[in-house]
VOSEKE-76257 format. One line per 2 residues: number of its first residue (from 1); their letters; for each residue x, y negated, z negated of N, C-alpha, C. Coordinates in steps of 0.02 Angstrom, whole numbers, m for minus. Layout:
BEGIN
NUM	A	X/Y/Z/X/Y/Z/X/Y/Z  ...
// end
This chain:
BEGIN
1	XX	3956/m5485/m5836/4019/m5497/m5871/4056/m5558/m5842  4013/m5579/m5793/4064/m5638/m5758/4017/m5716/m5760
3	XX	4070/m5775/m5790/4050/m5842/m5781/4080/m5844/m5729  4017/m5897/m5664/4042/m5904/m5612/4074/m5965/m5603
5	XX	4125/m5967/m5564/4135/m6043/m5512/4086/m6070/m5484  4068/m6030/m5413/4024/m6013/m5387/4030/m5982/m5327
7	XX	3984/m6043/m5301/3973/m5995/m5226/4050/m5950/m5199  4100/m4865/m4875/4104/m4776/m4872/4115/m4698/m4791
9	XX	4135/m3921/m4669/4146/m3930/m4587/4063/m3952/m4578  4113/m4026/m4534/4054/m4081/m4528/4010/m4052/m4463
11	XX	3931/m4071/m4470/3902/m4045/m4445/3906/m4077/m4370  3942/m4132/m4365/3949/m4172/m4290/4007/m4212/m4285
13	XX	4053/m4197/m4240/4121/m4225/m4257/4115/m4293/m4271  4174/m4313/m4290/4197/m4415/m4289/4213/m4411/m4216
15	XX	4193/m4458/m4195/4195/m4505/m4127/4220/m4570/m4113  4250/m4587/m4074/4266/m4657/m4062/4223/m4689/m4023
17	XX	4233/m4742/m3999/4186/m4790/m3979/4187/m4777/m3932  4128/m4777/m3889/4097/m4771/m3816/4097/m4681/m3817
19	XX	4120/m4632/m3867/4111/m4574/m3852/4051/m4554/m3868  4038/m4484/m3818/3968/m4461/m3825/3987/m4405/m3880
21	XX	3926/m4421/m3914/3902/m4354/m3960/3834/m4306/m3922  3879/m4258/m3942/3834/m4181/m3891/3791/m4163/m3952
23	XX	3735/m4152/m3914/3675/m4149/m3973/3699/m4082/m3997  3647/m4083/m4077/3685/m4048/m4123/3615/m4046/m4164
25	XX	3608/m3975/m4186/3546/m3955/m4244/3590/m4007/m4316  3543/m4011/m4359/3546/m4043/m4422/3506/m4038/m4465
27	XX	3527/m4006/m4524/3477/m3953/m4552/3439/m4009/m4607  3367/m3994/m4656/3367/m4033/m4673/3400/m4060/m4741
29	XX	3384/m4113/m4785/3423/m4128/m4817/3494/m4133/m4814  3493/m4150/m4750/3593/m4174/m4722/3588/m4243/m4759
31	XX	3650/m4248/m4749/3701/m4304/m4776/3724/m4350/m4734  3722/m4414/m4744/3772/m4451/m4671/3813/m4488/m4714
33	XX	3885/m4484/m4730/3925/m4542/m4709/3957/m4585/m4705  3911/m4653/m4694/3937/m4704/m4673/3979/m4721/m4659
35	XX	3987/m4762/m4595/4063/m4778/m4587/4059/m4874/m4585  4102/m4897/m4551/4109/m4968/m4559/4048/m5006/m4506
37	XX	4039/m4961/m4452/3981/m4986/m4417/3907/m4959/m4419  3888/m4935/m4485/3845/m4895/m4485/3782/m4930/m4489
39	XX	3719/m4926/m4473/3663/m4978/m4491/3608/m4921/m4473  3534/m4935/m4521/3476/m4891/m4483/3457/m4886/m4433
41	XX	3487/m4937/m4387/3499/m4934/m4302/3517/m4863/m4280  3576/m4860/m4287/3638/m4824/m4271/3609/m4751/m4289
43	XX	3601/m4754/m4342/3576/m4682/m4379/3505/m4671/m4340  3464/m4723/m4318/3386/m4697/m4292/3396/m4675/m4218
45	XX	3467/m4730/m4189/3478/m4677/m4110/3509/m4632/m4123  3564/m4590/m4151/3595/m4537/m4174/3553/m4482/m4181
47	XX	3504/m4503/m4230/3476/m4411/m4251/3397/m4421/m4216  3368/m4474/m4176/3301/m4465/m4156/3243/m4488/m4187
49	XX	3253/m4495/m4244/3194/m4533/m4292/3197/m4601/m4291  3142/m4622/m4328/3134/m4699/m4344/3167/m4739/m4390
51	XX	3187/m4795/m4380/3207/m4832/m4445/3192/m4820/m4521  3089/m4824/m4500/3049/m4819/m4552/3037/m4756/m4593
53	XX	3090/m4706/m4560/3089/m4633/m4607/3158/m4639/m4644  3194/m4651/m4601/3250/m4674/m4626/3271/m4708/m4695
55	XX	3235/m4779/m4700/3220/m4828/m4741/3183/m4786/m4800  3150/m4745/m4787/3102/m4732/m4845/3121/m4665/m4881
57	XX	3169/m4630/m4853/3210/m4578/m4866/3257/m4598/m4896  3266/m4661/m4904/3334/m4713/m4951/3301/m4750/m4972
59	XX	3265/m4762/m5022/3237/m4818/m5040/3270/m4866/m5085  3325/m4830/m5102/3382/m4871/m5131/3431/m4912/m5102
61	XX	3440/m4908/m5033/3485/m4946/m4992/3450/m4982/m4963  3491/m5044/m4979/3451/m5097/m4928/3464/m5105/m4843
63	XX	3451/m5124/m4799/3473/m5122/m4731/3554/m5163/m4733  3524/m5200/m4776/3596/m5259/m4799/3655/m5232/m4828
65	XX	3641/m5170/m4854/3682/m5147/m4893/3723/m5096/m4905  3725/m5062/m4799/3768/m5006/m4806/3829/m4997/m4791
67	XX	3869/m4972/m4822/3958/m4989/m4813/3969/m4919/m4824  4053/m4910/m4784/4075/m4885/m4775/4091/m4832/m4849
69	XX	4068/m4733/m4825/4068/m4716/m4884/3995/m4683/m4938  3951/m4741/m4913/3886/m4724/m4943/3876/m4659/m4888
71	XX	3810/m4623/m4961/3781/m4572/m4904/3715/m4587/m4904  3694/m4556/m4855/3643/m4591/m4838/3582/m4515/m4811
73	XX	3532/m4513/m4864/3489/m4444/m4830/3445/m4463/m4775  3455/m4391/m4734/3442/m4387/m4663/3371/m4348/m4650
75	XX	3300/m4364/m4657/3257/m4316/m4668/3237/m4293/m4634  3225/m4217/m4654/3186/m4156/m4610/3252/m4108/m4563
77	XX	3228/m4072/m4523/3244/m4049/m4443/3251/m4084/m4416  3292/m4114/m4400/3324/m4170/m4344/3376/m4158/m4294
79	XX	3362/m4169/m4215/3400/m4155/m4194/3459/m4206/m4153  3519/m4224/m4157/3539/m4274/m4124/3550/m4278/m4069
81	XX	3552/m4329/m4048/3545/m4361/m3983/3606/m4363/m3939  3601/m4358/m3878/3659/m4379/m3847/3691/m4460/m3836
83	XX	3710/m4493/m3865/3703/m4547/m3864/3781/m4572/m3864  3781/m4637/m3861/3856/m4678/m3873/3865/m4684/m3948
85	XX	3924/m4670/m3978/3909/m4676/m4056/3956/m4743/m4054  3951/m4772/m4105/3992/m4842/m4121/4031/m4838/m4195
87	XX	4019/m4783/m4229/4031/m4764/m4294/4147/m4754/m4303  4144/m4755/m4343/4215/m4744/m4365/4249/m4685/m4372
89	XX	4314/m4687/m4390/4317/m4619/m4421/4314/m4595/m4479  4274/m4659/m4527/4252/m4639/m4592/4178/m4599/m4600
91	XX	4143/m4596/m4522/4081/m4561/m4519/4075/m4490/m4518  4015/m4450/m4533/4021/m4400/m4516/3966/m4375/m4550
93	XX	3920/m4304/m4540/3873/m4288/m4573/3887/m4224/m4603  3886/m4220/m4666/3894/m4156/m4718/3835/m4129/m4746
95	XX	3837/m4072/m4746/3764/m4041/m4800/3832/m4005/m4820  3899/m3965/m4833/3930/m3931/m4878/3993/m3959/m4886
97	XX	4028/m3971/m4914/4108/m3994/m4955/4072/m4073/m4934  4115/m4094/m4964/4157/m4175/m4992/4192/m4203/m4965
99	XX	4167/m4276/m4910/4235/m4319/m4902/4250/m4343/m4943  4227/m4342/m5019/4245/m4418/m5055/4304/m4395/m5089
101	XX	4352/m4357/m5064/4432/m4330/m5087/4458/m4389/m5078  4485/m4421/m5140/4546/m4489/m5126/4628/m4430/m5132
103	XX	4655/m4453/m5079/4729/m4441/m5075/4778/m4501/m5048  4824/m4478/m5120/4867/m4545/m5075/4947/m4520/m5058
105	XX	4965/m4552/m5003/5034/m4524/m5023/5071/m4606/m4993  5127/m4600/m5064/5155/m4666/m5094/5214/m4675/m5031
107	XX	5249/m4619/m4994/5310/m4624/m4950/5276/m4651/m4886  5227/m4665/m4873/5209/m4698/m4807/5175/m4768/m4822
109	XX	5130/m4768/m4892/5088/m4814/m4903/5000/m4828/m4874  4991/m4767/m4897/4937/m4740/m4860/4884/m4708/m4904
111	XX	4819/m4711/m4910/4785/m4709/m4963/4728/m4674/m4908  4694/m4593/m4903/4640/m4579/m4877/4571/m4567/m4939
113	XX	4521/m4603/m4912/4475/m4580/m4926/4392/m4579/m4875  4355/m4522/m4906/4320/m4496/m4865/4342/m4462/m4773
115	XX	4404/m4458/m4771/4424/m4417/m4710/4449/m4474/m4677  4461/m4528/m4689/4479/m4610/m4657/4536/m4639/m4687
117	XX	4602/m4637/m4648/4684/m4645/m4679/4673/m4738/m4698  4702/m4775/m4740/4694/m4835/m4738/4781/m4856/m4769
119	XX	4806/m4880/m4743/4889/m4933/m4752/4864/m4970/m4811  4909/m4983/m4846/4902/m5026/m4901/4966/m5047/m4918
121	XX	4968/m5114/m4950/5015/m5176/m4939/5050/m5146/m5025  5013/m5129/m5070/5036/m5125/m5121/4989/m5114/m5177
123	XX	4993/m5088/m5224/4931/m5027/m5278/4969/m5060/m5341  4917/m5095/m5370/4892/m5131/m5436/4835/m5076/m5495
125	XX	4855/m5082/m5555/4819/m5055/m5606/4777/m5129/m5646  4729/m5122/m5640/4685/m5203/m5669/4623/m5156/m5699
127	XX	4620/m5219/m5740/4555/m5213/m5809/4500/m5232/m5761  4444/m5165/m5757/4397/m5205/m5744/4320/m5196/m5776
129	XX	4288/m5244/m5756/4214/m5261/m5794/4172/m5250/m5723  4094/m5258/m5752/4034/m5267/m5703/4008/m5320/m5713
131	XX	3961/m5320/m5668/3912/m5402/m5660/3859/m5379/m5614  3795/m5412/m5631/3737/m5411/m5597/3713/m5462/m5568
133	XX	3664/m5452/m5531/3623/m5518/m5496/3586/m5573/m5567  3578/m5550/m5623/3565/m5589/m5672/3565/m5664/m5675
135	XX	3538/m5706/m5675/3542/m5736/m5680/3587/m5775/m5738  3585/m5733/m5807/3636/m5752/m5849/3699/m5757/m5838
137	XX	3710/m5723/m5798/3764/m5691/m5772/3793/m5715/m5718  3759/m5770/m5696/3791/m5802/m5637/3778/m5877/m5618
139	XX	3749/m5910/m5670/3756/m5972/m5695/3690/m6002/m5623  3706/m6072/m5639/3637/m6117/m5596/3660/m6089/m5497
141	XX	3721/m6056/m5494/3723/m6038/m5415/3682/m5997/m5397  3660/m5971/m5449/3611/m5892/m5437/3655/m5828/m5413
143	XX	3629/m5791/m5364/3644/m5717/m5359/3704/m5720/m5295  3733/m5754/m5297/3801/m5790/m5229/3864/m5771/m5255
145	XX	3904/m5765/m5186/3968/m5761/m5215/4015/m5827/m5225  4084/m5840/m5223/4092/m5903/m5211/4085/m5924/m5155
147	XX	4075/m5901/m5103/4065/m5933/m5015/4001/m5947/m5021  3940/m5925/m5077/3866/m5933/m5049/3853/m5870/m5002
149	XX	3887/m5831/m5009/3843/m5758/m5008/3819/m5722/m5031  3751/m5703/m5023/3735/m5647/m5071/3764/m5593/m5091
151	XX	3753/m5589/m5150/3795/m5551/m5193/3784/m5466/m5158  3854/m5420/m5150/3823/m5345/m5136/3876/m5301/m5156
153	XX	3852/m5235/m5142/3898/m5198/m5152/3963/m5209/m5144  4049/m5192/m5140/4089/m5221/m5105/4117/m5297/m5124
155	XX	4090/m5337/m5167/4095/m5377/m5202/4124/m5387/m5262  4183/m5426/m5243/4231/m5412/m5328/4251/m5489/m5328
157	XX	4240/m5490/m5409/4279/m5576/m5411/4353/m5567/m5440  4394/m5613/m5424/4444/m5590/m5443/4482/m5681/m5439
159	XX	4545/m5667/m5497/4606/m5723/m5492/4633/m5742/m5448  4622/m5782/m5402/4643/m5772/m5342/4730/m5806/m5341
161	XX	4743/m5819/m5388/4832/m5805/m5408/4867/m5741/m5382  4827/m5705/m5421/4829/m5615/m5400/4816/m5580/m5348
163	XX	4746/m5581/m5326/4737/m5565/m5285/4681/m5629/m5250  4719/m5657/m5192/4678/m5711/m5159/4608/m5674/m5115
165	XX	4573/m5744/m5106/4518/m5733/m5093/4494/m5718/m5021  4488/m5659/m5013/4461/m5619/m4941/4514/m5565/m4938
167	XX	4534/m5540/m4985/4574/m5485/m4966/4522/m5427/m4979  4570/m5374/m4943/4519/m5322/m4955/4546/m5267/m5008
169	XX	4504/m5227/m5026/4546/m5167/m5056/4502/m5122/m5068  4540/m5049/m5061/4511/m4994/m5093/4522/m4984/m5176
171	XX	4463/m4983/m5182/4444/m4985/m5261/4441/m4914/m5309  4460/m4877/m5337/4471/m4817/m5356/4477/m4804/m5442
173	XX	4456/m4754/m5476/4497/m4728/m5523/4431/m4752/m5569  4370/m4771/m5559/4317/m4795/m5599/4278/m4735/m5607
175	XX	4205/m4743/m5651/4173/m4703/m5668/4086/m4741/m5652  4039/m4741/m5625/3988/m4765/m5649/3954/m4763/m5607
177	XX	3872/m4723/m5615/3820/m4707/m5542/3798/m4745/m5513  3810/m4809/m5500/3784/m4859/m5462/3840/m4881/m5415
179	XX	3917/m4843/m5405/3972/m4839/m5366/3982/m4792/m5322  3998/m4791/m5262/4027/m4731/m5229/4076/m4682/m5278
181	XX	4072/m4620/m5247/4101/m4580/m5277/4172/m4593/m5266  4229/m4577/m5318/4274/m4583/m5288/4336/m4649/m5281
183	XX	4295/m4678/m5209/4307/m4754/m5197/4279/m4805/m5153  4290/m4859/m5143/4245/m4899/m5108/4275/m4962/m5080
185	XX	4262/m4971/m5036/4300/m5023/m5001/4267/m5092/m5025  4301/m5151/m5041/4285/m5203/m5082/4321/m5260/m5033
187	XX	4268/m5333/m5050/4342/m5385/m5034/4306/m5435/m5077  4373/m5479/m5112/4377/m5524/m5151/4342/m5583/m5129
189	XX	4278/m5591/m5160/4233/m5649/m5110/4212/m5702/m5193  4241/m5692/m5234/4196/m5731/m5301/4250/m5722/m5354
191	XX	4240/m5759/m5393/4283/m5786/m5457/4257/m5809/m5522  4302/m5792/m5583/4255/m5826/m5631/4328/m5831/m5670
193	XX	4281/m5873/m5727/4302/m5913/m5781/4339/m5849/m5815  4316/m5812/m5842/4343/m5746/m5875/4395/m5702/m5830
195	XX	4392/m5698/m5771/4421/m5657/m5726/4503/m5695/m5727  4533/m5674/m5774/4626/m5696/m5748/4662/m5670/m5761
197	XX	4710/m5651/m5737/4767/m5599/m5706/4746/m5530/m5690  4781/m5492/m5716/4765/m5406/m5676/4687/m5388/m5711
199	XX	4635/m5436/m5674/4579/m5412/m5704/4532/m5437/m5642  4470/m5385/m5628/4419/m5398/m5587/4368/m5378/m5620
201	XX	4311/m5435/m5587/4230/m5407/m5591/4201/m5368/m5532  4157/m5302/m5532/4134/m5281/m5469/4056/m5273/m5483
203	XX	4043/m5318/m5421/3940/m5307/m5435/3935/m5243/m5414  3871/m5239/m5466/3858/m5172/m5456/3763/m5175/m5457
205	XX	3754/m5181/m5396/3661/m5185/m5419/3615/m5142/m5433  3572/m5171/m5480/3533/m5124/m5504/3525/m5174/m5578
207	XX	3481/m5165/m5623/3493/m5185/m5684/3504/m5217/m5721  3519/m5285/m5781/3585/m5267/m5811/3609/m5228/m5845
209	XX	3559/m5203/m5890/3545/m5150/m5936/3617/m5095/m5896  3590/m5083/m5842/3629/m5029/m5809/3688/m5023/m5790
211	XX	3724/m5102/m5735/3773/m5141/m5760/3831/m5124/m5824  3782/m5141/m5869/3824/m5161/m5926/3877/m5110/m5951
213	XX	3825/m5025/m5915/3868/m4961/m5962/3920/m4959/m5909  3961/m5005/m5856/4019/m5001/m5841/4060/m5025/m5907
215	XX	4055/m5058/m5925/4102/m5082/m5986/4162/m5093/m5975  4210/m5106/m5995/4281/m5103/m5974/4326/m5036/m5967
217	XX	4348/m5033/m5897/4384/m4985/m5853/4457/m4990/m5826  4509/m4993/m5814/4573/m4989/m5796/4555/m4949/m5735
219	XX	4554/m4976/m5663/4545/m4939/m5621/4619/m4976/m5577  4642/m4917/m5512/4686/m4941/m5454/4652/m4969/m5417
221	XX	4700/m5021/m5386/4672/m5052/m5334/4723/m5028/m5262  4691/m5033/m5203/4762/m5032/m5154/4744/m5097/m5107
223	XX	4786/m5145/m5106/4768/m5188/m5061/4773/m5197/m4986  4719/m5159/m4950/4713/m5161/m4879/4747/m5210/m4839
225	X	4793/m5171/m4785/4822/m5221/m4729/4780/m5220/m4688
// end
């Protein structure tokens, strides 16, 4: 949808950094997560397995491509490790209930989702569309944002009148299976010709075909301090 310019009771608590996690059974088909530092690293010292089970137990996530929010399956009997965790407090591993509860409450300015409080500067209602790696779809720059990054999840083009470029925001109030449930943390890295005023594009990969059944949405935005 976009002419370019161009170039996410838990089975193991949240931890802060440098804290130890006390090993812990993990049944199979658990759930992880993600938090802001999450990588198949992190997850292969955590529960004891390999990258390469890991990787292939997601064959949908790329290594490049995990953010805060995604879940991520954990395979087999696994038991975790005692280890240093580096993870957030958006992490955590579920096999029963739901972090992906968005709550907000407007008297502080505070927007939680997945169990992780986030401040926000101020909450916008904008039109929004999808876009793919397509090449139609993204003119002779190819699959980049406007900096010349590859295009990923978390990726929204936007007016930067409106909302300038590198802000962040939690993205909410959408519908479509190629999105976190819920909501998803985004930052304004790309722009287009079509994209002006209360309106954004958010890549969404996979498709275009697949893409496309986002169609136009009216979703909130909250813009991360």
């Amino acid at each position: 949808m976009k002419i370019k310019f161009g170039a996410i009771t838990a089975l193991a608590a949240v931890l802060g950094l440098g804290t130890l996690l006390q090993a812990a059974p993990v049944q199979a088909d658990s759930v992880h997560i993600a938090g802001e530092a999450t990588t198949y690293y992190t997850l292969s010292n955590h529960y004891g397995i390999s990258m390469e089970e890991l990787m292939n137990a997601n064959p949908q996530i790329s290594a490049s491509n995990i953010y805060p929010g995604l879940k991520l399956a954990i395979p087999g009997t696994v038991q975790a490790k005692t280890v240093a965790v580096t993870e957030t407090a958006a992490d955590s591993v579920v096999t029963n209930g739901d972090l992906s509860v968005l709550s907000v409450e407007p008297a502080s300015n505070t927007v939680q989702a997945w169990g992780k409080a986030f401040t926000y500067a101020k909450s916008i209602q904008v039109k929004a569309s999808a876009y793919s790696s397509a090449a139609s779809e993204n003119g002779k720059w190819g699959a980049v944002d406007y900096f010349g990054n590859a295009l990923k999840l978390g990726t929204i083009a936007v007016d930067p009148s409106v909302i300038p470029l590198g802000t962040k925001v939690l993205v909410t109030g959408y519908s479509h299976p190629g999105l976190p449930k819920q909501a998803f943390l985004a930052t304004a890295t790309d722009m287009g010709s079509a994209i002006k005023g209360n309106r954004i594009d958010i890549f969404i990969p996979g498709s275009q075909s697949f893409v496309a059944d986002f169609g136009y949405q009216y979703v909130q935005l909250y813009i991360i301090q």
